[in-house]
Each structure stands twice: as C-alpha cells, then as structure tokens.
TIPA-649278 format. One record per residue: x, y, z of N, C-alpha, C in turn. Coordinates in Angstrom, 2 decimals, always signed. Each point is the difference from the previous one (the first is absolute). Example, Ala and Ser with C-alpha at 12.3 -4.5 7.8 and 13.67 -1.06 7.14 Angstrom:
+---------+---------+---------+---------+---------+---------+---------+---------+---------+
:    n_c1 :    n_c2 :    n_c3 :   ca_c1 :   ca_c2 :   ca_c3 :    c_c1 :    c_c2 :    c_c3 :
+---------+---------+---------+---------+---------+---------+---------+---------+---------+
:  +13.19 :   -5.69 :   +7.80 :   -0.89 :   +1.19 :   +0.00 :   +0.90 :   +1.20 :   +0.00 :
:   -0.35 :   +1.05 :   -0.72 :   +0.82 :   +1.19 :   +0.06 :   -0.77 :   +1.09 :   +0.73 :
+---------+---------+---------+---------+---------+---------+---------+---------+---------+
END
This chain:
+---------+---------+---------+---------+---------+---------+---------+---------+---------+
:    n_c1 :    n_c2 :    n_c3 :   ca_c1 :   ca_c2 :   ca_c3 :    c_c1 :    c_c2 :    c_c3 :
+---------+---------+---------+---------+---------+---------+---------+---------+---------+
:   +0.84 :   -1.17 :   +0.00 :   -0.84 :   +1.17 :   +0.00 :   +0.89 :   +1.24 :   +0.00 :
:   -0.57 :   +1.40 :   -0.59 :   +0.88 :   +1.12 :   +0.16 :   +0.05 :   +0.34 :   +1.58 :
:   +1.04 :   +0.73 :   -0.38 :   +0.12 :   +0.67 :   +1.09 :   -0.75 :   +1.05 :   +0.86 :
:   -0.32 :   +0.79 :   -1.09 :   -1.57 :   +1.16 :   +0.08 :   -0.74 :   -0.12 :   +0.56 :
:   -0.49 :   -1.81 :   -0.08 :   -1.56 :   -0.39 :   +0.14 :   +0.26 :   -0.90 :   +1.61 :
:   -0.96 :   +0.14 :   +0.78 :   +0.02 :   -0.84 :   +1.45 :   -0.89 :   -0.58 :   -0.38 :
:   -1.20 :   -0.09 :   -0.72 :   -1.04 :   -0.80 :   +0.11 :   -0.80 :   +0.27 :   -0.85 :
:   -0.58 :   -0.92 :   -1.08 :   -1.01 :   +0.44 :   -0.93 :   -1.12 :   -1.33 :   +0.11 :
:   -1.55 :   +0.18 :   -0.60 :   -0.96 :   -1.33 :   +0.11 :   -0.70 :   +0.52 :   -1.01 :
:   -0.24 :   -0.96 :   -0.70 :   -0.84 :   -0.10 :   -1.26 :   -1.21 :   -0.21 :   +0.21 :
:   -0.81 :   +0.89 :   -0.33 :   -1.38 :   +0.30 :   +0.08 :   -1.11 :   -0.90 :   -0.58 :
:   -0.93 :   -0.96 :   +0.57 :   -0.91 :   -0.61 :   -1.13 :   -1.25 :   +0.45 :   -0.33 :
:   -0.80 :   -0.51 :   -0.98 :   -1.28 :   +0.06 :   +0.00 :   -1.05 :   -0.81 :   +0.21 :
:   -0.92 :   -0.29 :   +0.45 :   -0.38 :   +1.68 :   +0.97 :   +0.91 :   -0.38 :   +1.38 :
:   -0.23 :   +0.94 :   +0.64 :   +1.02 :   +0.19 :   +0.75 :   -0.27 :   +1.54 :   +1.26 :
:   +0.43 :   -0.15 :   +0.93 :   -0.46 :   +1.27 :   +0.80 :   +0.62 :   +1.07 :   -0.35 :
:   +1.16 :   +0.23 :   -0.94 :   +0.70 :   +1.10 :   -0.29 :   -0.82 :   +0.50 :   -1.30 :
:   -0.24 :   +0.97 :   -0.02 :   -0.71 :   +0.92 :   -0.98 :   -0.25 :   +0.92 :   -0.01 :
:   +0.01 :   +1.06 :   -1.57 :   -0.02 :   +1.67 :   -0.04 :   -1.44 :   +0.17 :   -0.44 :
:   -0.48 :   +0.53 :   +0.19 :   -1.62 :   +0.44 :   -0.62 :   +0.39 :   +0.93 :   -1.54 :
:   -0.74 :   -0.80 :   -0.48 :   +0.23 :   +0.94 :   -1.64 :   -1.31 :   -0.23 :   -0.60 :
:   -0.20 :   +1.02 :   -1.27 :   -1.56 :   +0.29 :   -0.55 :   +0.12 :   -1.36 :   -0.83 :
:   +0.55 :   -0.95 :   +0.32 :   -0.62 :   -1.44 :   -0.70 :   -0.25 :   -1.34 :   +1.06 :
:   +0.00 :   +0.86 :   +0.98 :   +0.07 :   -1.12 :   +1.08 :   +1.33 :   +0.16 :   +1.27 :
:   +0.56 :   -1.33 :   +0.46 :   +0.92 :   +0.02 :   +0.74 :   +1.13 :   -0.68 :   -1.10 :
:   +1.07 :   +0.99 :   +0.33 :   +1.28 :   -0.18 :   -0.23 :   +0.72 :   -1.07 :   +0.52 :
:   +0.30 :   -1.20 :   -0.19 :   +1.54 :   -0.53 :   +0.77 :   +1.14 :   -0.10 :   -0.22 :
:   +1.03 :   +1.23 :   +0.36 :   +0.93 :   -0.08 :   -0.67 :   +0.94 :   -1.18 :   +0.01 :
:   +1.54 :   -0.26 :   -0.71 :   +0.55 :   -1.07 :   +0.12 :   +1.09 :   -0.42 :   +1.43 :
:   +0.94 :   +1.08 :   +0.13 :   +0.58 :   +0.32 :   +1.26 :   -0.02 :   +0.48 :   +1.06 :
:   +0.36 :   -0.15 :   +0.94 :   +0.20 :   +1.39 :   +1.20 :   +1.23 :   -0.39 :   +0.57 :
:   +0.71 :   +1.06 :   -0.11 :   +2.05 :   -0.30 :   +0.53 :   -0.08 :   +1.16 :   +1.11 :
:   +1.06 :   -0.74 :   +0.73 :   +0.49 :   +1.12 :   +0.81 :   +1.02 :   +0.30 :   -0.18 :
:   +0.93 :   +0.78 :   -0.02 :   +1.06 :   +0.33 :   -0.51 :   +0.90 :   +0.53 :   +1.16 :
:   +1.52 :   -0.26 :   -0.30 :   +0.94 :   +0.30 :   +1.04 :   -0.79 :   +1.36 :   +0.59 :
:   -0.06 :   +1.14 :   -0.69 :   +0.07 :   +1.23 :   +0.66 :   -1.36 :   +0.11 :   +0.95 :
:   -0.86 :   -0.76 :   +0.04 :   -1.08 :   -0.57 :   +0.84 :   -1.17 :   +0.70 :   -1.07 :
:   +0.09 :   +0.40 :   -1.30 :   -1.73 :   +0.59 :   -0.65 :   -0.51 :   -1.47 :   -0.57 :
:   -0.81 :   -0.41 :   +0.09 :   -1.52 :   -0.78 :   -0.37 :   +0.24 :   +0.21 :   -1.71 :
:   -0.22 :   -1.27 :   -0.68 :   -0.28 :   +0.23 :   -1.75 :   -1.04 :   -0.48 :   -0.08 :
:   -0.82 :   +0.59 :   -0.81 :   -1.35 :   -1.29 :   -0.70 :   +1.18 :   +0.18 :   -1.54 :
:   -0.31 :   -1.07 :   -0.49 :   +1.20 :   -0.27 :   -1.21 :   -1.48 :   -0.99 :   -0.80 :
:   +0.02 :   +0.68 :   -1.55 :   -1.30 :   -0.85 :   -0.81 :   +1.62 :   -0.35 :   -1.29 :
:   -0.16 :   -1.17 :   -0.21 :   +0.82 :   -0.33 :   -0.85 :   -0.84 :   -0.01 :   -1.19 :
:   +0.53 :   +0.41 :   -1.20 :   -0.61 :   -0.06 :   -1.49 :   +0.65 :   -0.51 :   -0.76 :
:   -0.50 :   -0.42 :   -1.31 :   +0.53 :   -0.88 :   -0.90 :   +0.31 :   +2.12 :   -0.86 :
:   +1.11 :   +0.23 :   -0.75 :   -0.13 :   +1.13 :   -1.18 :   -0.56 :   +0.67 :   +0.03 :
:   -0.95 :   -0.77 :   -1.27 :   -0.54 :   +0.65 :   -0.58 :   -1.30 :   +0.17 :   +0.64 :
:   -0.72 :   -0.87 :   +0.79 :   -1.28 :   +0.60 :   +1.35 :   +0.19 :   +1.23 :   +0.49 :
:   +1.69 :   +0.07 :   +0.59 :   -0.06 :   +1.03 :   +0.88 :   +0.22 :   +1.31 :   -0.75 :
:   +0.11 :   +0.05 :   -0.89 :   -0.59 :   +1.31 :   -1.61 :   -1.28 :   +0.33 :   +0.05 :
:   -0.36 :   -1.12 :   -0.63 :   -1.04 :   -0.10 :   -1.19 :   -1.76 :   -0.26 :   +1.47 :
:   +0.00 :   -0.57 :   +0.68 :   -1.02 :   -0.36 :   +0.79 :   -0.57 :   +1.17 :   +0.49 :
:   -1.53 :   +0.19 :   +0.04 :   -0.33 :   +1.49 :   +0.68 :   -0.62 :   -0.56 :   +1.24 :
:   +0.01 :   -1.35 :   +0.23 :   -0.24 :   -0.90 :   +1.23 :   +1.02 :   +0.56 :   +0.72 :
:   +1.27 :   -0.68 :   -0.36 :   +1.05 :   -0.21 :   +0.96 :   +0.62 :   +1.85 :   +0.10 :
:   -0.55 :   +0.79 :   -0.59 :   +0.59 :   +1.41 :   +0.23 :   -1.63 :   +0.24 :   +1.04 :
:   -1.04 :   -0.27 :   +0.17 :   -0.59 :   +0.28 :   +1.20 :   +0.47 :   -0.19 :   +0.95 :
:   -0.15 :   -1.54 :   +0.48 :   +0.46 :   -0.66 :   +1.01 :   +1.49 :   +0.57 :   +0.59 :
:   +0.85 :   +0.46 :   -0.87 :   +0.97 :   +0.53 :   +0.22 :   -0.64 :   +1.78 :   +0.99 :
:   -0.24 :   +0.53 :   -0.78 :   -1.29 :   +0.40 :   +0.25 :   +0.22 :   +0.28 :   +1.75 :
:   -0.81 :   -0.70 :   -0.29 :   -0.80 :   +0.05 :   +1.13 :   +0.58 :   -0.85 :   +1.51 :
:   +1.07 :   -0.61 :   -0.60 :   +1.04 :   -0.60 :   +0.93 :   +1.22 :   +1.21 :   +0.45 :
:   -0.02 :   +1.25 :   -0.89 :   +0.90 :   +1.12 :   +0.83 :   -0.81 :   +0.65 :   +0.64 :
:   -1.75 :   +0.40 :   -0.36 :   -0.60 :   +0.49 :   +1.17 :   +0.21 :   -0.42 :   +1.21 :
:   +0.00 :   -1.51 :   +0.00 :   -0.61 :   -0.94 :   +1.42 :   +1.62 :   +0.50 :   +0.94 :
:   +0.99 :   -0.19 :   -0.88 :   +1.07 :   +0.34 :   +0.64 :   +0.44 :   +1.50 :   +0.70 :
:   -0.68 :   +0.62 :   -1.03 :   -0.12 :   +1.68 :   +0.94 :   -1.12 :   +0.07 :   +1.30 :
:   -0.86 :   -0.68 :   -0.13 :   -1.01 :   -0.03 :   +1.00 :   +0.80 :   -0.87 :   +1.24 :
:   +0.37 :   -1.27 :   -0.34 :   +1.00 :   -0.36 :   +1.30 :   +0.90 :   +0.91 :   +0.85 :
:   +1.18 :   +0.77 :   -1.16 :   +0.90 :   +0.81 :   +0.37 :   -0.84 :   +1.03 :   +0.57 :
:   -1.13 :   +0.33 :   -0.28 :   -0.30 :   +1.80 :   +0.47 :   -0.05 :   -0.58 :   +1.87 :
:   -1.05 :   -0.99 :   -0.29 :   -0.30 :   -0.83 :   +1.78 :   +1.46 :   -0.04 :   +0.98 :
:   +0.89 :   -0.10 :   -0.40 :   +1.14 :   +0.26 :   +0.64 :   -0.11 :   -1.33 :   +0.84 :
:   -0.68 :   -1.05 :   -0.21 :   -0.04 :   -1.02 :   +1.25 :   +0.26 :   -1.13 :   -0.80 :
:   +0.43 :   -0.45 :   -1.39 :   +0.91 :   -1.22 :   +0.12 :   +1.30 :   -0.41 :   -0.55 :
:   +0.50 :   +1.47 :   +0.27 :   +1.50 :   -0.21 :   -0.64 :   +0.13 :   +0.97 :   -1.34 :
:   +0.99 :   -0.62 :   -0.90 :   -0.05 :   +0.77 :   -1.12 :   -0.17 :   -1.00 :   -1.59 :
:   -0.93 :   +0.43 :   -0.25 :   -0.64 :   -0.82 :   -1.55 :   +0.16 :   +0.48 :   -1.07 :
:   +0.58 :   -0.79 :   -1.03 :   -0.03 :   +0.46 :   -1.26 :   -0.60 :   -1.02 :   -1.07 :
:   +0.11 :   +0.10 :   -1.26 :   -0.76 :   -0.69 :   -1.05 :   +0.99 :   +0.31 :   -1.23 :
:   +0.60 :   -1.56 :   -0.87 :   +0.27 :   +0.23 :   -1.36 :   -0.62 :   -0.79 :   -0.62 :
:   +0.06 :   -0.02 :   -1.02 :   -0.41 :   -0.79 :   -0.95 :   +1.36 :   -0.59 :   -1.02 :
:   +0.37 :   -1.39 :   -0.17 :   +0.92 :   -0.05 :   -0.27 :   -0.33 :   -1.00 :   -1.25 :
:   +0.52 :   +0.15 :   -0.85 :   +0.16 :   -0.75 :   -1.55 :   +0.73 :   -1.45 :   +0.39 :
:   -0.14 :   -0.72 :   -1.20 :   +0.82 :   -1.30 :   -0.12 :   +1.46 :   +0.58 :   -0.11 :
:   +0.69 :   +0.89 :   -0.59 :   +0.99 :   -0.05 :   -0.98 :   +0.62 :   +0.94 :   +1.41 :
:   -0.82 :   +1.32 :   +0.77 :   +0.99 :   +0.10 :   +0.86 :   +0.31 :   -0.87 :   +1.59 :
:   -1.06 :   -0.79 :   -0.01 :   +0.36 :   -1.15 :   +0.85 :   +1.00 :   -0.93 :   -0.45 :
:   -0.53 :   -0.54 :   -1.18 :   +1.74 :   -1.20 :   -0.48 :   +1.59 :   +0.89 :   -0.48 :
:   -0.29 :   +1.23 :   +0.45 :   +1.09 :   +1.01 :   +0.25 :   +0.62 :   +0.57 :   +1.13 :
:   -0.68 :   -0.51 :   +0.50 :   +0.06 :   +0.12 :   +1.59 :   +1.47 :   -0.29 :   +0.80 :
:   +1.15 :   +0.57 :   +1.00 :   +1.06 :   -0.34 :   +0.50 :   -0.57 :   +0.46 :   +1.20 :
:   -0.96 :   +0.78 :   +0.55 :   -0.66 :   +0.01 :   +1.00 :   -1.26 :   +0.77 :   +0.45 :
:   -0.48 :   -0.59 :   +0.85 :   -1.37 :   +1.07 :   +0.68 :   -0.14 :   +1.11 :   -0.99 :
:   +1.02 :   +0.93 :   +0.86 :   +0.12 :   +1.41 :   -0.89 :   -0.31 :   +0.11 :   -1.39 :
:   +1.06 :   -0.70 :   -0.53 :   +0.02 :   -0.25 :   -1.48 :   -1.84 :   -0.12 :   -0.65 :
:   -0.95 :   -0.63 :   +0.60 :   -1.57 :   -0.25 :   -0.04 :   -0.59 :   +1.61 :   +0.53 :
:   +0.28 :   +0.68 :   +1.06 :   -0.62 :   +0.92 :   +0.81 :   +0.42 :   +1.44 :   -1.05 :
:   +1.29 :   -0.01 :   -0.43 :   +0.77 :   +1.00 :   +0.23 :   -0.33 :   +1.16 :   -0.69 :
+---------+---------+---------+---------+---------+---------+---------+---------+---------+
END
C-alpha cells in the first residue's frame, strides 16, 4: 500500500454509504483516508464515461456538494471528492498522484 493512504474500503451496492443526487442515491466506489488525516470519496471511471456521461458529471455533482456540506459542519474531519479515470489510476505511483 502507499504510503499516503492509512486506510481505504470499497463501497458496495446497496450499501449504507450514499450521496443523495436528482437520480436517486449515489454509491460511490471508495472512501480513503489519507496520511495527512482528510477523508476521500474516490468514484473510479472507465475514460471515456468520465467525459462524455452527464450521469457521472451529476453524481460527481452532487458528491462535491455533500462534501462541502460535511466540511461546512466542522464535525467529521476533513472531506474531499475526486473522480478518477482508468488511465490516471493505472498511472498512479501514489495516493497523491490520484488526488493531486
């Protein structure tokens, strides 16, 4: 495992982890914690989805609201949200390298 990362769990469906979006509930694919202690929701995409999809640009969407609404609450740490492609994941030398 990198170094970056202390702990990540892969999200299923259905599943209790979920973002509310105008098509329903969201489940994204990841949630990492990362050395510096911030929270990821991480949605992995194949390319050309994460372009071309006006799905996966909601959900995206609506997965950085949920994350500003956590952060504004000040009560569970610090959260962020990427959305990460095939090509820069199998490019990957670390965490960062996905976040950065």
């Amino acid at each position: 495992m990198w170094d970056d990362v202390v702990s990540w769990q892969r999200l299923y469906v259905p599943g209790a982890a979920w973002i509310a979006w105008k098509g329903g509930r969201y489940h994204p694919d990841f949630v990492v914690v990362a050395a510096d202690g911030a929270h990821w929701v991480i949605e992995a995409k194949a390319n050309k989805a994460a372009e071309d999809s006006a799905e996966v640009q909601a959900k995206a969407e609506a997965a950085e609201a949920w994350v500003d609404r956590v952060n504004s609450s000040k009560s569970f740490g610090d959260w962020r949200y990427r959305l990460a492609t095939e090509m820069k994941i199998a490019a990957a030398v670390s965490f960062k390298s996905i976040t950065g």
